[in-house]
N, C-alpha and C positions, 0 to 999 in steps of 0.2 A: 472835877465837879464844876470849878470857877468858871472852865472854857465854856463846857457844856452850856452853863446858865448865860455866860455871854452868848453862845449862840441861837436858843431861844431867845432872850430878848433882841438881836438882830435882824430874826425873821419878824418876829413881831414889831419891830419899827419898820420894816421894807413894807408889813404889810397896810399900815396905818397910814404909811407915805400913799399907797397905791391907789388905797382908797380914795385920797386929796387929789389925784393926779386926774389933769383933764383929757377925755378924749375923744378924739373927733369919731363921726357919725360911722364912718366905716370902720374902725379899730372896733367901736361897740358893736357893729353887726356879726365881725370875723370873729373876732372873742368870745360872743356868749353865744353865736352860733355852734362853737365847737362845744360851750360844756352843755346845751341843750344833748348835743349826741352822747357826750359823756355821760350824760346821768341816763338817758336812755340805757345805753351798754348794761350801762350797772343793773338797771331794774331787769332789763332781759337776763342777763345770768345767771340774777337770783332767784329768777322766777323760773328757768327754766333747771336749775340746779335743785331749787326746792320744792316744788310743783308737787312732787309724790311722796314726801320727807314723810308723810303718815303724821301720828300722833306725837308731838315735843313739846319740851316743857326748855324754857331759856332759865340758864343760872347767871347772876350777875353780879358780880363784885371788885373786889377791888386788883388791881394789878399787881401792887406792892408786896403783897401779901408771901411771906414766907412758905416755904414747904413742911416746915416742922411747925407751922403756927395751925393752932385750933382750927382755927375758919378756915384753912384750907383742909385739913382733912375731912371737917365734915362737910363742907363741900363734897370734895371725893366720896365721901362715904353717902350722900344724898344721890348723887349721881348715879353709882352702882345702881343704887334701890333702885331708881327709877329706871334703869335698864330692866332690872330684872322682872318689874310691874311691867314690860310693855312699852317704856315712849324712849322716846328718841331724846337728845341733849342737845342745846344751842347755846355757844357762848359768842362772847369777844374777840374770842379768837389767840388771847394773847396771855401771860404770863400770869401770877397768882391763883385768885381764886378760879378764872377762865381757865387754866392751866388744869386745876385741882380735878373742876369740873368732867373736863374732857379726859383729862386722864381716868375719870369714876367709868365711864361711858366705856373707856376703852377695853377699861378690863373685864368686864363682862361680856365685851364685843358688840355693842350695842350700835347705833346710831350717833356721832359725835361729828356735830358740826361745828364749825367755825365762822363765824363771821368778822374779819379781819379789819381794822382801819388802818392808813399806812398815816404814821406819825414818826417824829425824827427818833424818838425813843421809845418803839417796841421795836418786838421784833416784827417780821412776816405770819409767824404763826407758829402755836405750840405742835410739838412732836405727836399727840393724843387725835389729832384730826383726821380725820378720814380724809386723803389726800382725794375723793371725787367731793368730795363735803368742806372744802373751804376755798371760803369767795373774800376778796380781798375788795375795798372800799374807798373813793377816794371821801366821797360825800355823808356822811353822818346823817343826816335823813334819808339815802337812800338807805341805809344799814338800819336805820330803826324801824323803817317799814317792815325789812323782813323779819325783826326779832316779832313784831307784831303781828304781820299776817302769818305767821305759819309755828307762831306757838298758842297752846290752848290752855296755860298756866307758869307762869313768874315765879323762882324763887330768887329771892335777892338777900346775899350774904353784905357783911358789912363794906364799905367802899366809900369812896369820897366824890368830885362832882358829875363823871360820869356815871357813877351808879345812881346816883340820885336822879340825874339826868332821864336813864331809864325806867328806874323806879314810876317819877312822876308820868313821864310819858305813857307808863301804862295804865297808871291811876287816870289822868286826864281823857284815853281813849275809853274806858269802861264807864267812866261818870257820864260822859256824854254819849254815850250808847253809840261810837264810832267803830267798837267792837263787842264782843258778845263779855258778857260779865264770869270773865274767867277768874282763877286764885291766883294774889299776890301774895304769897308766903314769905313775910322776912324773918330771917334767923338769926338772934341774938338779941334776947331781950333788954338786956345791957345797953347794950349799943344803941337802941333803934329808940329808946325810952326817953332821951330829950329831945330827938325828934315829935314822938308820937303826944307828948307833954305842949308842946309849943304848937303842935297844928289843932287840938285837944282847944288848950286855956287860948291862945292867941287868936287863930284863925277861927275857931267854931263859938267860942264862947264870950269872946269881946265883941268880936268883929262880925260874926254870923257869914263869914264868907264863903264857908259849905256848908252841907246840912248833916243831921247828925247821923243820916243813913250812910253817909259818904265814908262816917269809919269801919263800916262793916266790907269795905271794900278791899280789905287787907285783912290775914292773919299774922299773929306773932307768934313764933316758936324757939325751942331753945337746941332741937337733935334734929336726925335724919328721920328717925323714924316717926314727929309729928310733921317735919317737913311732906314727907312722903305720903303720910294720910290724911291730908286735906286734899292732895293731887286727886289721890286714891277714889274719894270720896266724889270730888267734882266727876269725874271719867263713869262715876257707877251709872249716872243721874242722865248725861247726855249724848247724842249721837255726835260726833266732833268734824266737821270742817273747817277749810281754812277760811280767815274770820273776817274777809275780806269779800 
């Protein structure tokens, strides 16, 4: 574990240095000449990978997450449902509740994608993916483009600052109407309650930094089966495209 965390903190000083580091006028053209193509690449793949993905819903949580822990099975067990309703499944890509997810998807034979980031500590991608259905990442905004354009509803299991990360991002696209006001369903009322407390008393009621329409942009649930019937509910009401 020691090595490990010296090794992260190593990349993470190379990268701080890199930053500091001066470079001449051509080094900057050759350089972000290439990741201009890189990021292209990416967006092509995912676009041409997910293009006809039909109706999905992204599950998001945490990576840590045990196989015999709560929130991974009901993940799982949200996931099925939502096969068996009809949509398609998008995760992370990677272990826990991503894991959980994908594996729900799989055993119903459903739709289970992946959306992979390569980091020094995942893997490549869980066993549960439909091996035409996972797209690997280097760039983080291209990967959350695609959890956005080509899902038509959020469930987010408990998780720490990537899920959050996601979490908000999807909050922040729907408030600004950058996409269509699809369901954010978090599950675990436990959990999500000093979050939802602090954005409540802090943010809306000291500060007035959102409006109070803005809570109605999420549900909280505690099963699969209220998971599943807010999905349920939104799908009755609209004709669904990608949101893009």
């Amino acid at each position: 574990m020691s090595s490990r965390f010296d090794n992260f903190e190593q990349k993470r000083e190379e990268k701080i240095r890199k930053a500091f580091k001066e470079r001449d006028w051509n080094e900057i053209k050759s350089t972000d000449s290439w990741v201009i193509f890189k990021v292209i690449s990416e967006f092509v793949e995912g676009f041409e990978k997910l293009g006809k993905i039909g109706p999905c819903v992204s599950v998001f949580g945490s990576a840590r997450t045990a196989e015999d822990h709560p929130y991974y099975l009901v993940a799982e067990e949200i996931s099925a449902k939502l096969v068996r309703h009809g949509y398609g499944v998008i995760t992370g890509g990677g272990p826990g509740i991503m894991e959980a997810a994908n594996k729900g998807a799989n055993s119903e034979n459903g739709k289970s994608v992946g959306l992979c980031i390569k980091l020094p500590f995942e893997a490549k991608g869980n066993i549960f993916i439909d091996p035409d259905k996972l797209i690997s990442f280097d760039y983080f905004f291209v990967r959350k483009v695609m959890f956005t354009k080509y899902s038509q509803g959020f469930v987010v299991l408990p998780g720490g600052f990537g899920t959050l990360d996601e979490l908000f991002e999807a909050l922040t696209l729907i408030q600004t109407i950058k996409i269509g006001r699809f369901p954010i369903v978090l599950v675990g009322k436990e959990f999500w309650s000093g979050l939802l407390d602090w954005i409540k008393n802090t943010l809306l009621q000291q500060h007035a930094y959102i409006n109070t329409e803005d809570l109605d942009l999420f549900y909280v649930v505690d099963d699969a089966t209220e998971a599943v019937r807010v999905i349920d509910e939104f799908y009755s009401k609209y004709l669904l495209t990608p949101n893009y």
